[in-house]
Every structure is written in C-alpha cells, then in structure tokens.
Backbone bond lengths (Angstrom), bond angles and torsions (degrees), N, CA, C in turn:
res aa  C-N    CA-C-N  psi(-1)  N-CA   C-N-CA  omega(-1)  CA-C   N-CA-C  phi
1 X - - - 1.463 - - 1.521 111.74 -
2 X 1.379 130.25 -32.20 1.368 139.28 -169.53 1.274 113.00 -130.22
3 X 1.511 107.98 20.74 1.760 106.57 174.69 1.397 122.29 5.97
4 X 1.159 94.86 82.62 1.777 103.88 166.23 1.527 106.17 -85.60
5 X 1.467 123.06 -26.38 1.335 118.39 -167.44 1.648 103.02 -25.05
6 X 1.555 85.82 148.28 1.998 102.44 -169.98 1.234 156.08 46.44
7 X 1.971 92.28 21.73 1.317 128.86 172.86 1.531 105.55 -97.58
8 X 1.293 112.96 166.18 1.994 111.51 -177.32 2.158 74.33 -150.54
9 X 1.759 62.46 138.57 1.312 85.48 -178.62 1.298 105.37 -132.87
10 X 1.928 117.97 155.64 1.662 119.61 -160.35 1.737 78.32 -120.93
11 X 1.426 112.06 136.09 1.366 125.17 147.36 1.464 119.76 -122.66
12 X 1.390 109.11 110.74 1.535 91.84 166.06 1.658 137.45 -103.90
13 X 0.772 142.01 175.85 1.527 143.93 -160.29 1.381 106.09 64.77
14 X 1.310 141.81 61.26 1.559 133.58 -137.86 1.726 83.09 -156.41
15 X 1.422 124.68 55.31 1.389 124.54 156.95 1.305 115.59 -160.18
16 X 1.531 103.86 36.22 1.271 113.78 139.06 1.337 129.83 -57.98
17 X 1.365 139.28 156.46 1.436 149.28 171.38 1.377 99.72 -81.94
18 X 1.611 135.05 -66.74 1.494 132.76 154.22 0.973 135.28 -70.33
19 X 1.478 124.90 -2.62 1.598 133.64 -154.21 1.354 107.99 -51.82
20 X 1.700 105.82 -176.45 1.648 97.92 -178.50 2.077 67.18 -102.74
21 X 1.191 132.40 -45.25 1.541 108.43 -177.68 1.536 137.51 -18.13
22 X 1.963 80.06 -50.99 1.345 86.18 -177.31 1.942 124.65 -64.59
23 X 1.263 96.44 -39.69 1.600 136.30 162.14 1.428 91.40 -14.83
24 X 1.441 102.99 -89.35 1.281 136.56 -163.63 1.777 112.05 -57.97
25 X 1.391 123.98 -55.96 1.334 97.93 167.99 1.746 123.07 -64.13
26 X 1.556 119.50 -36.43 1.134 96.38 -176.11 1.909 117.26 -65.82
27 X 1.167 96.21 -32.05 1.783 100.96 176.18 1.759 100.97 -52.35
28 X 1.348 143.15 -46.07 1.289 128.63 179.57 1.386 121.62 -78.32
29 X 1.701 105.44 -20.54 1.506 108.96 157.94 1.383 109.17 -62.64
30 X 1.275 127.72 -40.71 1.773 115.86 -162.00 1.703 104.62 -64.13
31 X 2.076 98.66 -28.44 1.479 86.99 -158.89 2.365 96.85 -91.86
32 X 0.899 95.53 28.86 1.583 103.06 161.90 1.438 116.08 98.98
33 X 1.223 105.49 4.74 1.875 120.94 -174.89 1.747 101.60 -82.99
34 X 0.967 113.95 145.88 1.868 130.43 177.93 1.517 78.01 -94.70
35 X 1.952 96.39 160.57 1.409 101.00 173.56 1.681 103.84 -144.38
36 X 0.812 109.18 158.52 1.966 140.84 141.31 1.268 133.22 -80.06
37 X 1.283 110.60 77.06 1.541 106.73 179.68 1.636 119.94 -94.94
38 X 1.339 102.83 145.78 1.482 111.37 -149.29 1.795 93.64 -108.21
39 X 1.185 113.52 150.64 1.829 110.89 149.40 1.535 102.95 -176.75
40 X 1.477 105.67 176.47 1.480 106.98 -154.70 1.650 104.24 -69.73
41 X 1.593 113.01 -32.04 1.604 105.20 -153.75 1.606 99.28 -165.73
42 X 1.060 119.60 159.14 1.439 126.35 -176.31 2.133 102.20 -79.43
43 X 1.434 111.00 -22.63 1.220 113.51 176.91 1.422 105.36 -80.62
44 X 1.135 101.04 120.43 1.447 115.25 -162.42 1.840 119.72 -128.94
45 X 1.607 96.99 -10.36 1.413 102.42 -166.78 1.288 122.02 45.51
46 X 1.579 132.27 -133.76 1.614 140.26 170.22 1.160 99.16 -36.39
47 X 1.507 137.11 -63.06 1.169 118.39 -154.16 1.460 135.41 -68.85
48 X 1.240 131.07 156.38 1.696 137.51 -154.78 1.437 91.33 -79.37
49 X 1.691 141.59 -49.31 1.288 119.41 141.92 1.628 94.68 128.88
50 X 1.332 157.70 174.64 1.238 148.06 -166.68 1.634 106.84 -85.21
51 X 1.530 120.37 -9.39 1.164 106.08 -160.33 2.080 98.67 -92.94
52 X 1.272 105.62 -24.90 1.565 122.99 163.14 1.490 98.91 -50.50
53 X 1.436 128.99 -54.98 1.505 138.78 -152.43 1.755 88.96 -62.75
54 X 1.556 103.88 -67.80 1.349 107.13 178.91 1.479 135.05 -23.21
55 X 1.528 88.16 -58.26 1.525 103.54 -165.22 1.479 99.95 -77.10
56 X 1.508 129.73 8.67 1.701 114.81 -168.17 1.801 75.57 -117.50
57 X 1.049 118.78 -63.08 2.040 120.92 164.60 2.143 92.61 -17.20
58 X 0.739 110.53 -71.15 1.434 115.96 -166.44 1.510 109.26 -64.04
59 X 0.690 105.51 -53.24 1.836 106.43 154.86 1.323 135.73 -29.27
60 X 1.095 112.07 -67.96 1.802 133.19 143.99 1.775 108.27 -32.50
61 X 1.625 107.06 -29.77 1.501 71.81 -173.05 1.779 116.15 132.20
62 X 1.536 77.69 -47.40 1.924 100.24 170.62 1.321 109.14 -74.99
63 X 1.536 94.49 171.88 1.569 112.06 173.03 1.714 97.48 -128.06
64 X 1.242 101.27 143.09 1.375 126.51 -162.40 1.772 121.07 -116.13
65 X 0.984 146.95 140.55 1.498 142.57 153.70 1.024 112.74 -119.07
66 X 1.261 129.33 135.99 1.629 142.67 172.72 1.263 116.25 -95.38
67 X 1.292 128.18 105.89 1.743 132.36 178.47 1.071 119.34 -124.11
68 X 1.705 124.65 115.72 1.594 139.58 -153.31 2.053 78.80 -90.77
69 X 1.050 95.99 133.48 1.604 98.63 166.44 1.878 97.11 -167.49
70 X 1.262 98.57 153.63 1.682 120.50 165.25 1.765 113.49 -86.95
71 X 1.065 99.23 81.51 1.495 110.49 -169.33 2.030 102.61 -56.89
72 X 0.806 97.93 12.76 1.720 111.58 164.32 1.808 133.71 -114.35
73 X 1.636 92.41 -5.27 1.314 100.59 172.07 1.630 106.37 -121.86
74 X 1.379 100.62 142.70 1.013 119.66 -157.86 2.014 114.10 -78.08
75 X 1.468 121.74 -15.96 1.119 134.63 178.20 1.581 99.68 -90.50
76 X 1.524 113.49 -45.04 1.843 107.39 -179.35 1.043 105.75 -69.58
77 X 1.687 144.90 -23.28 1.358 137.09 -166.33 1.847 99.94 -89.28
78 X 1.037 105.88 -42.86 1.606 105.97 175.58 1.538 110.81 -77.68
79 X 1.036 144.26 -38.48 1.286 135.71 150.27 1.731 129.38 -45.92
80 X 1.433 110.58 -25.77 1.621 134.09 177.59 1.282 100.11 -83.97
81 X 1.651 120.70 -31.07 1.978 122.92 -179.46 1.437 92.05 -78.34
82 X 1.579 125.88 -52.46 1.124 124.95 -121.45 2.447 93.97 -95.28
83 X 1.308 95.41 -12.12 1.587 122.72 177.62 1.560 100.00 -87.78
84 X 1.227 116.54 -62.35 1.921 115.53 169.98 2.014 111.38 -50.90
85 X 0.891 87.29 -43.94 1.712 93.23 -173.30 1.973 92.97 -74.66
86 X 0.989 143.56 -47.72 1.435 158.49 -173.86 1.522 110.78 -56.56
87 X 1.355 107.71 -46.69 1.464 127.30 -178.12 2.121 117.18 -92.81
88 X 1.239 104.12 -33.02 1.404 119.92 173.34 1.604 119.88 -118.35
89 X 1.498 123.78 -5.21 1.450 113.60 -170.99 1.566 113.18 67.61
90 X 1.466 115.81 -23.93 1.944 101.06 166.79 1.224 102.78 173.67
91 X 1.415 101.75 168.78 1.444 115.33 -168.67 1.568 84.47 -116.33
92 X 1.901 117.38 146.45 0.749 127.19 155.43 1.219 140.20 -109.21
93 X 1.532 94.89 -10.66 2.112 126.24 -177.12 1.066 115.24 -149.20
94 X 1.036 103.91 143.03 1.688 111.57 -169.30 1.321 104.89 -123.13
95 X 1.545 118.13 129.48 2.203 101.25 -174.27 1.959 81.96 -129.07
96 X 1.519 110.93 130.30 1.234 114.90 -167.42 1.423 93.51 -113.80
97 X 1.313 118.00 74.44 1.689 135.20 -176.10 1.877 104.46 -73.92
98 X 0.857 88.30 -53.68 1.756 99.37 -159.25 1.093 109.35 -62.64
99 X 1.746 104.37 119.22 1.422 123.05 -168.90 2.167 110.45 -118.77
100 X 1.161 102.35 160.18 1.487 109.51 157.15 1.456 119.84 -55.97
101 X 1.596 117.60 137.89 1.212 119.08 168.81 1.450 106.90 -63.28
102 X 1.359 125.34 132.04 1.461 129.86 153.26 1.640 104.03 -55.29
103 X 1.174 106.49 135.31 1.457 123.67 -165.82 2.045 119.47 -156.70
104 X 1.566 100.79 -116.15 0.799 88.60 -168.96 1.906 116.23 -107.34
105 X 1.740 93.65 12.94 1.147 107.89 171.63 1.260 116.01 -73.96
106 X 1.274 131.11 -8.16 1.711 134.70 -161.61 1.688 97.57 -83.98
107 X 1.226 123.65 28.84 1.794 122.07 158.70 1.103 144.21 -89.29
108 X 0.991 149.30 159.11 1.885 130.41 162.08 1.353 110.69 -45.91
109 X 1.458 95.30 149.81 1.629 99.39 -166.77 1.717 106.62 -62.06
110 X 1.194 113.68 -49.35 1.838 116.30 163.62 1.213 116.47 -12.22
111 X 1.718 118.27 -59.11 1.525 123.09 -175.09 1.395 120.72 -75.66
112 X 1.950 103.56 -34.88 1.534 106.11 172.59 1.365 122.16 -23.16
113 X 1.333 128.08 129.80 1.239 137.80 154.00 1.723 120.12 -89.66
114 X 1.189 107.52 120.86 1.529 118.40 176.96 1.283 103.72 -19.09
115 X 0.998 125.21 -73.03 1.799 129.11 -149.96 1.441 110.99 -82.16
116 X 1.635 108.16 -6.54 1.610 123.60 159.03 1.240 113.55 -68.86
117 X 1.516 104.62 -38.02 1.598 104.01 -178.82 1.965 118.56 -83.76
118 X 1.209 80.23 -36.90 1.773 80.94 174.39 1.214 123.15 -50.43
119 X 1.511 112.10 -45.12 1.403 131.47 -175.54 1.580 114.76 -50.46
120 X 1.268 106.13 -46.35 1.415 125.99 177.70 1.589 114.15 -62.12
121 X 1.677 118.44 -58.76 0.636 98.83 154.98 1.623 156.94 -87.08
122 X 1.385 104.31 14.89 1.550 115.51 -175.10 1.488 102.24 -86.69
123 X 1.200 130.97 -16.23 1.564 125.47 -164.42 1.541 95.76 -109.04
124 X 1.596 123.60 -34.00 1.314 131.80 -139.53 1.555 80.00 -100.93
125 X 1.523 129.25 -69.10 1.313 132.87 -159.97 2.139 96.16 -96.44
126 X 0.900 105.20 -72.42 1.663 96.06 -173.78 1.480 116.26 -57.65
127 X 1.220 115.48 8.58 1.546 120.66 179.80 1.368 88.50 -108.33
128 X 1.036 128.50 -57.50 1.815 118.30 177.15 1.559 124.86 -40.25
129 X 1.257 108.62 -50.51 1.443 138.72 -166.75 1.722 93.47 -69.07
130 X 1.588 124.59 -43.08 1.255 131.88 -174.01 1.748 99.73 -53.52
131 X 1.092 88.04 -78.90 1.650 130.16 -164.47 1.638 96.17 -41.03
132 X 1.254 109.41 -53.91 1.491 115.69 -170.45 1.721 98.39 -78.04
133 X 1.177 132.07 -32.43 1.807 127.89 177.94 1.412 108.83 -77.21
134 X 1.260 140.28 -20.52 1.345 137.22 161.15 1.227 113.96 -74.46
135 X 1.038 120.78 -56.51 1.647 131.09 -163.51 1.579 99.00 -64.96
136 X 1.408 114.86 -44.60 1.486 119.22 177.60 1.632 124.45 -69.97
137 X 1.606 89.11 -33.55 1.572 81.64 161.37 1.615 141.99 -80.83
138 X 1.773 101.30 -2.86 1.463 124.03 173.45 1.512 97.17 -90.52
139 X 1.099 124.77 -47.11 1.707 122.40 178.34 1.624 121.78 -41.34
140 X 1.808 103.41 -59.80 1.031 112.82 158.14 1.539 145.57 -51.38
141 X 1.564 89.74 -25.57 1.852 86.89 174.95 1.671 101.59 -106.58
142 X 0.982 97.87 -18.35 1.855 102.03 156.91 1.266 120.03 -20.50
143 X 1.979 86.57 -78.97 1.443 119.11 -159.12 1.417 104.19 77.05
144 X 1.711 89.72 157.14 1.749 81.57 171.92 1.683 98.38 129.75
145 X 1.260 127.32 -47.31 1.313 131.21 -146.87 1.642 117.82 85.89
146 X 1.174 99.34 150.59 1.263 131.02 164.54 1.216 147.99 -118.91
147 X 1.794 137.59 140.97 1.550 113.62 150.08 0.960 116.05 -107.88
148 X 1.414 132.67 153.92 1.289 150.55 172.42 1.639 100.89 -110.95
149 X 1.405 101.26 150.75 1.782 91.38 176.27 1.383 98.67 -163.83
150 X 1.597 126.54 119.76 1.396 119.93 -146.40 1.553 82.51 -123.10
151 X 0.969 115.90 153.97 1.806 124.18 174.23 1.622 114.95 -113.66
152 X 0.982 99.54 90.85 1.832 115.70 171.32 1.546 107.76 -78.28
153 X 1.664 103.16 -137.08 1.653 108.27 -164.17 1.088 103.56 -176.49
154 X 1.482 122.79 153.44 1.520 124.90 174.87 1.439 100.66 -73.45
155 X 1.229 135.38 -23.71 1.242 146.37 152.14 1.565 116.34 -39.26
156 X 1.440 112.81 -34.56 1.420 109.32 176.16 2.079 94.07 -104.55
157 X 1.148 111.55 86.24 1.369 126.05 -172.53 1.728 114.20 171.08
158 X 1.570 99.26 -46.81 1.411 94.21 168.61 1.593 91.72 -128.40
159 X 2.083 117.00 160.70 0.539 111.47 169.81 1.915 120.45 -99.24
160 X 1.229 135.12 154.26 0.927 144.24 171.33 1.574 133.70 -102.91
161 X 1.553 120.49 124.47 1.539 104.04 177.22 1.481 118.57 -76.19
162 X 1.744 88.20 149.08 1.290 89.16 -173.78 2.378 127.22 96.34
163 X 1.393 94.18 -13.40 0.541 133.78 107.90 1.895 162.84 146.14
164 X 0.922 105.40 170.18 1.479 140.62 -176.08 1.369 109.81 -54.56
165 X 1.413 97.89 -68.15 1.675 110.51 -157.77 2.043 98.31 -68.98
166 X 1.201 108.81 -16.69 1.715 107.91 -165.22 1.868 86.02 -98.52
167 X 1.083 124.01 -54.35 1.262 142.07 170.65 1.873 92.85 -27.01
168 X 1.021 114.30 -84.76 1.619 122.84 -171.15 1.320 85.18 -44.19
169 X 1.660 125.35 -80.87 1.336 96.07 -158.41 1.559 146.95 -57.59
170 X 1.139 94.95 -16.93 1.891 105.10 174.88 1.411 102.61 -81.78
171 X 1.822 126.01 -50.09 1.724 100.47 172.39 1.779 113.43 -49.41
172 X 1.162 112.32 -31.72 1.747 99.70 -173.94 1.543 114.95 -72.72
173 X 1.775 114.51 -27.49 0.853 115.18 -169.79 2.026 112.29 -72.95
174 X 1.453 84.93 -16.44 1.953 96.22 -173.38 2.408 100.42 -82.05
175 X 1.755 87.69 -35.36 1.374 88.79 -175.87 1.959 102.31 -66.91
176 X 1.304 87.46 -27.97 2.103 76.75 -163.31 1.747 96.01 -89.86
177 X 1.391 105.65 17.28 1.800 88.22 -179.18 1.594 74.58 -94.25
178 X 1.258 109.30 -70.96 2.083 96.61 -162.84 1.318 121.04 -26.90
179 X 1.453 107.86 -66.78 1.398 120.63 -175.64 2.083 99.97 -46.45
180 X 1.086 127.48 -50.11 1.498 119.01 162.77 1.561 126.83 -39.39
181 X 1.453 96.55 -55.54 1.697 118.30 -178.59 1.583 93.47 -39.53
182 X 1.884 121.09 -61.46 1.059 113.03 -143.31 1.614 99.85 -82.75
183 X 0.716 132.15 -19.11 1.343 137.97 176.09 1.631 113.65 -72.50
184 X 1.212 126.42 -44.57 1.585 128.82 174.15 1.576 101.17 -73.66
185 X 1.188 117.95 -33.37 1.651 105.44 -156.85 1.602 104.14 -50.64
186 X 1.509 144.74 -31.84 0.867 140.04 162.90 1.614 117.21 -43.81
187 X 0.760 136.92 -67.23 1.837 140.74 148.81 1.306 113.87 -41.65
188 X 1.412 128.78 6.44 1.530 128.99 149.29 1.794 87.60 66.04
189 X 1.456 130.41 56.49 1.431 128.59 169.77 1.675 94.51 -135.85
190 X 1.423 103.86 113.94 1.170 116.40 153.55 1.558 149.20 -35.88
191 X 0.433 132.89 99.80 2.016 122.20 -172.73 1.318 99.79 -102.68
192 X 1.428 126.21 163.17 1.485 112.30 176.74 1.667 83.09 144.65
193 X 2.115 81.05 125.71 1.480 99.83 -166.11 1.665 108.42 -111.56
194 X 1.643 113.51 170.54 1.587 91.40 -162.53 1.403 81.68 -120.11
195 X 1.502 139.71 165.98 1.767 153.55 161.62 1.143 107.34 -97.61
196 X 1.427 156.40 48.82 1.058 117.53 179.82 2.042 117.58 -73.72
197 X 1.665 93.66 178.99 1.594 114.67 -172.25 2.302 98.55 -69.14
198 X 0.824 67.39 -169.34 1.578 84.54 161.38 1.570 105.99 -74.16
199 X 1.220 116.27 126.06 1.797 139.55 157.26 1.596 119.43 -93.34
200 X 1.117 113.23 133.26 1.690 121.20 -177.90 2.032 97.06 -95.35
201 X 0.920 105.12 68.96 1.467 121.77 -171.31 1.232 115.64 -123.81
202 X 1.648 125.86 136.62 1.549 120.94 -163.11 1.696 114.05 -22.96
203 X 1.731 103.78 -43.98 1.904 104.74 -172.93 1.838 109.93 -66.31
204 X 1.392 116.54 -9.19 1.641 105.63 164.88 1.859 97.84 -50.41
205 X 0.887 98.21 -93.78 1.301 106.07 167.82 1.328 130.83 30.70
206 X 1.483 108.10 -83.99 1.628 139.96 153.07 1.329 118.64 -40.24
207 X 1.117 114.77 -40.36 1.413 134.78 -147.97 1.352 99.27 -100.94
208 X 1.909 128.43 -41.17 1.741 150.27 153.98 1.482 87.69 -50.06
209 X 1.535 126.74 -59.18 1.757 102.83 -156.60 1.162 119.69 -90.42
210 X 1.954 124.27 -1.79 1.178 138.10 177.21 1.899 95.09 -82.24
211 X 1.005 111.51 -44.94 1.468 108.09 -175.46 1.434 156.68 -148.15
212 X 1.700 78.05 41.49 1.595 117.00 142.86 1.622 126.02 -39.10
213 X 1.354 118.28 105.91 1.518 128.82 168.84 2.203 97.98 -39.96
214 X 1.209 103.45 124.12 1.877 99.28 155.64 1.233 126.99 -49.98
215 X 1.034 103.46 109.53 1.584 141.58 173.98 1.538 111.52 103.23
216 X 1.129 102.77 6.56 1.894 106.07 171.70 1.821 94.03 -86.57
217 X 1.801 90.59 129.44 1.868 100.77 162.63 1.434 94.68 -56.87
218 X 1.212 103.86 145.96 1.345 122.14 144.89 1.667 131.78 -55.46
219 X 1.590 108.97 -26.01 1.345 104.08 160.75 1.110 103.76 -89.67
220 X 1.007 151.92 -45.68 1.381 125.32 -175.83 1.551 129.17 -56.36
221 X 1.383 86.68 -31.95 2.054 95.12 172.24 1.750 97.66 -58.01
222 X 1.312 120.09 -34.43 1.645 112.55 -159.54 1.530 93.30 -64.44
223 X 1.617 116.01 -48.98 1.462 117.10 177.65 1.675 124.18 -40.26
224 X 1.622 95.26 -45.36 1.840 103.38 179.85 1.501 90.02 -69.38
225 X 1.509 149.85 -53.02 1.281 122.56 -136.72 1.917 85.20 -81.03
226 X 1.286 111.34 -43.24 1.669 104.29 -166.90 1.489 101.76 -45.66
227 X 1.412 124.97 -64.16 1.209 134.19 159.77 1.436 121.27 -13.42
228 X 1.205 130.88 -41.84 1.592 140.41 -164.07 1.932 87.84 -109.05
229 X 1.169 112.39 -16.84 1.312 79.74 -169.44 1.968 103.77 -109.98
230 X 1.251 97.90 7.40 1.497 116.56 -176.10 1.522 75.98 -93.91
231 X 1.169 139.26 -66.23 2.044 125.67 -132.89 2.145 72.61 -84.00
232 X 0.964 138.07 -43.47 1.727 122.93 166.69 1.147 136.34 -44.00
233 X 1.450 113.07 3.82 1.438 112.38 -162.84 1.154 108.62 -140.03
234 X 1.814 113.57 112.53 1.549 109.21 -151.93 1.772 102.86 -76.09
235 X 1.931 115.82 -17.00 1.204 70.82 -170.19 1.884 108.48 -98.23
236 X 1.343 103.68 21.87 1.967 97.45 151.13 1.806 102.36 118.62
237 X 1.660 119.05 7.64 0.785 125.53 -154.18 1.394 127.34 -171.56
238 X 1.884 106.78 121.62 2.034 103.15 -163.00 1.971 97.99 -53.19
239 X 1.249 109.17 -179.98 1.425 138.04 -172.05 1.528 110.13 -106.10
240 X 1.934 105.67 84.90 1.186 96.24 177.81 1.269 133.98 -77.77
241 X 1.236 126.90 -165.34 1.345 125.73 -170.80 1.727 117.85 -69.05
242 X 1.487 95.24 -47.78 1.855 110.37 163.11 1.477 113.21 -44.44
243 X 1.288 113.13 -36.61 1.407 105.54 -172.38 1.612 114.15 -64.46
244 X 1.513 91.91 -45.68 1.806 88.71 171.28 1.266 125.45 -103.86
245 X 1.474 113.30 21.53 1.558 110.77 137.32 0.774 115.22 -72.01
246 X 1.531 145.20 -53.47 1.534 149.19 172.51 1.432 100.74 -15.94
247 X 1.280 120.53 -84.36 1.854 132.69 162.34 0.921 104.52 -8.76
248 X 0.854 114.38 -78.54 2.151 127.08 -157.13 1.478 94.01 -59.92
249 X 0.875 137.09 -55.89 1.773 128.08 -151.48 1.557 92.83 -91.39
250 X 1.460 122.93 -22.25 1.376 118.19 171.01 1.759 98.08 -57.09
251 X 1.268 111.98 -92.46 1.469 140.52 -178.87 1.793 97.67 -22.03
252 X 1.534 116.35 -25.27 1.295 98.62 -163.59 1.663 105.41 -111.85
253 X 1.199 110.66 7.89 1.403 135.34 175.65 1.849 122.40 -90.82
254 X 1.450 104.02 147.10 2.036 90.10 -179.19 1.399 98.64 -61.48
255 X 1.366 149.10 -31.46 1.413 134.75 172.49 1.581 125.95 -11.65
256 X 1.683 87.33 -44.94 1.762 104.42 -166.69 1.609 109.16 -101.87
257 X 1.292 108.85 11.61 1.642 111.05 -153.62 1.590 94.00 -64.58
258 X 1.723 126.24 -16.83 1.390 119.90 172.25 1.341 122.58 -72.07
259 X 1.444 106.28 -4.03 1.401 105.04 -155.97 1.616 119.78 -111.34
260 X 1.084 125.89 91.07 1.636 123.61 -171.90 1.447 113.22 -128.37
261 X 1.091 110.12 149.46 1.850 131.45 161.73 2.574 90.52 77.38
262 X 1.293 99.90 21.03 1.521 94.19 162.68 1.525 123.16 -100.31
263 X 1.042 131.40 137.27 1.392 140.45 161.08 1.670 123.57 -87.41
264 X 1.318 97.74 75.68 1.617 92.61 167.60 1.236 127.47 -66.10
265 X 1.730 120.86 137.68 1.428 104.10 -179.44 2.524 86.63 -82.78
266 X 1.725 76.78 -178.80 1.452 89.59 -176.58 2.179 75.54 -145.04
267 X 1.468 116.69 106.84 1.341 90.13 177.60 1.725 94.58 -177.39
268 X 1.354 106.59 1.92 1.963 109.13 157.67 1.099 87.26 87.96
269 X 1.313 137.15 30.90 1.443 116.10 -174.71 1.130 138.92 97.82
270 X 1.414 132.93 -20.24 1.286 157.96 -147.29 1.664 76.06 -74.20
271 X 1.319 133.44 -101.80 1.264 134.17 -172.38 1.647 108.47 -90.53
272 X 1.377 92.10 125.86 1.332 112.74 167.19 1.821 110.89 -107.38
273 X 1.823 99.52 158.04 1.339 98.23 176.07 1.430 95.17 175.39
C-alpha cells in the first residue's frame, strides 16, 4: 500500500514480544522496507528478543540487522547509524520507539527521586534527540529526503498525576519534533510525532505494578486501568498496536511527504483538539 520497497528503516526498542517496536518494524517490512532493529541488550528476560524480530523481518521477505545499542549514549547511537549505513548504504526512516520502563517514577512529584526523573528523561527525550542527530546527519549528506517518526503520547498533550517525569518527556519530545521539522524541511526530511492512547503492551504491566493502590494485585489494577481507559474512549475501545502502525508506515511513506513537525493523536478519541 505505501511502497517503501528499497528504503531501510531504523526502529529502536523493537524486541519486545508485544511491543509497538516490534509492531512497527514488521509493519514497514510488509510494506517493502529492509530494517535495523535496535534494543538496549541481548538480556532480555521474557522477551523473544531482536533475534525472533529478525527471523519474522526475514520471513516477510526482508533482510534485517540487529544492533544492541543505548539509544541514550551518544557513541552507541552513532556506531548503530554508522553499522545501518555499513550494512544497507542508508537509512531512509527513522522510528524513535524506545522508551523508559515505567517504574518507580509513577509518584507525586513530592516523592520523585532525582535519578527517577533523569532516567525518564535520558532514554525518553536524550534518546530521541540522539537517534534523530545521527540519522539526520546521514540523511542530509545523503540527500534525498527523509522520515523521522518520534513516538510521544496523549500523555505528552495532557498532563497527568502521578505522572510527571513521563509527562515532561513526551511534551519535550512533541516540542523537539517541531523545532527539528523546521530545520530539516529544507532537506525535504520529515519529522512528525505519533500520540498514541493507552497500549496493552508488556509496559501495562510496569505501569499496574508502579501504581497499584497497597494491597491491590497488580494484575488486577492492569484490569481497572484497561477498564478506565475503555469507559474513556468514545469510540468503545483501548488503542491497539495496528492502529499505530497504520500511522507510522503512513508518515513514513511519499503519501505524507507534505506532512512535518504534526503530532497526531492515534487514541479513539480520548483527547480531542
């Protein structure tokens, strides 16, 4: 539908078992793009892990590379461009998926601990900012155009208690896509960030055991938040993962080549504007 054929595209956080990463590279593999899948570490616990990602990428048809990098340090993200460009000759899309575990930042800001907050934002906002200054500086000496496609939150639109620290990072992540947009649009490279709703994706999870009332299971809290976020959603239903693949392969397609520095939500309604 969006002929990417003979584009290579970078996803990182993309070794999840449910992820929207995972989501997301095979959805740009189906539409004919080779990929780069990114994640922090081969320790992966539960999850099936990038080398699963691969082998379903390879399936489809594509050819795939797997690169363990700290999408917050600035030598693994240029070494992770400089390995995609090495292995394919160029990157044409960039999907800046990879987020912080929800943890122990999910408190009132009072209780926040500093290094709760950093955390959040060093992976969430300085992992964007990385990811998007390499890739842009291969785009640019490319030539050619680009997409960039950064993954925010309706969360980074309204703020929420409790929290703050995820809150900051998705408004910065919506402020540093524009301020990017306007700067590439001369090099014809897109920027353009996506909102989705709430996802039933390993981080529900995290997110149930960070902020669970005492003595509430944590699975059962996952049930109340799905619950609260189903009776929120006018059109009757959480925000699956397909939905914002749909987005992404739009945004990362010539379809969208008009379209830069916008934040669509993807979220049934939940926030309108």
């Amino acid at each position: 539908m969006y002929e990417l054929e003979g584009k290579v595209a970078l996803v990182t956080g993309a070794a999840g078992a449910e992820g929207l990463g995972r989501a997301i590279a095979l959805r740009l593999a189906q539409e004919g793009a080779d990929l780069v899948v990114n994640d922090l570490s081969e320790d992966i616990g539960p999850r099936q892990g990038l080398p699963a990602v691969v082998s379903e990428i390879e399936a489809l048809g594509r050819k795939a590379l797997p690169v363990y990098a700290d999408v917050a340090d600035a030598a693994q993200v240029d070494d992770m461009v400089a390995a995609a460009v090495a292995e394919f000759g160029r990157i044409d899309i960039l999907v800046n998926n990879a987020g912080a575990p929800a943890g122990p930042d999910r408190v009132p800001v009072v209780e926040l601990e500093e290094e709760d907050f950093d955390l959040i934002q060093r992976v969430n906002v300085k992992g964007t900012f990385l990811c998007s200054r390499a890739a842009a500086r291969h785009m640019i000496a490319r030539g050619g155009g680009g997409r960039i496609i950064n993954i925010s939150s309706v969360s980074g639109k309204v703020g929420l208690a409790r929290f703050a620290a995820y809150c900051a990072s998705k408004f910065a992540v919506r402020g540093f896509t524009q301020s990017l947009a306007l700067e590439l649009a001369p090099h014809q490279i897109t920027v353009n960030a996506i909102c989705p709703g709430l996802l039933a994706t390993e981080r529900i999870d995290d997110m149930a055991a960070a902020l669970a009332p005492p003595g509430v299971d944590a699975g059962d809290y996952r049930q109340t938040m799905i619950s609260n976020s189903l009776a929120s959603t006018p059109l009757g239903r959480m925000t699956k993962t397909a939905d914002v693949v749909k987005m992404v392969a739009f945004l990362a397609s010539d379809q969208a080549a008009f379209i830069t520095g916008s934040s669509p939500n993807v979220d049934g309604g939940i926030r309108m504007e």
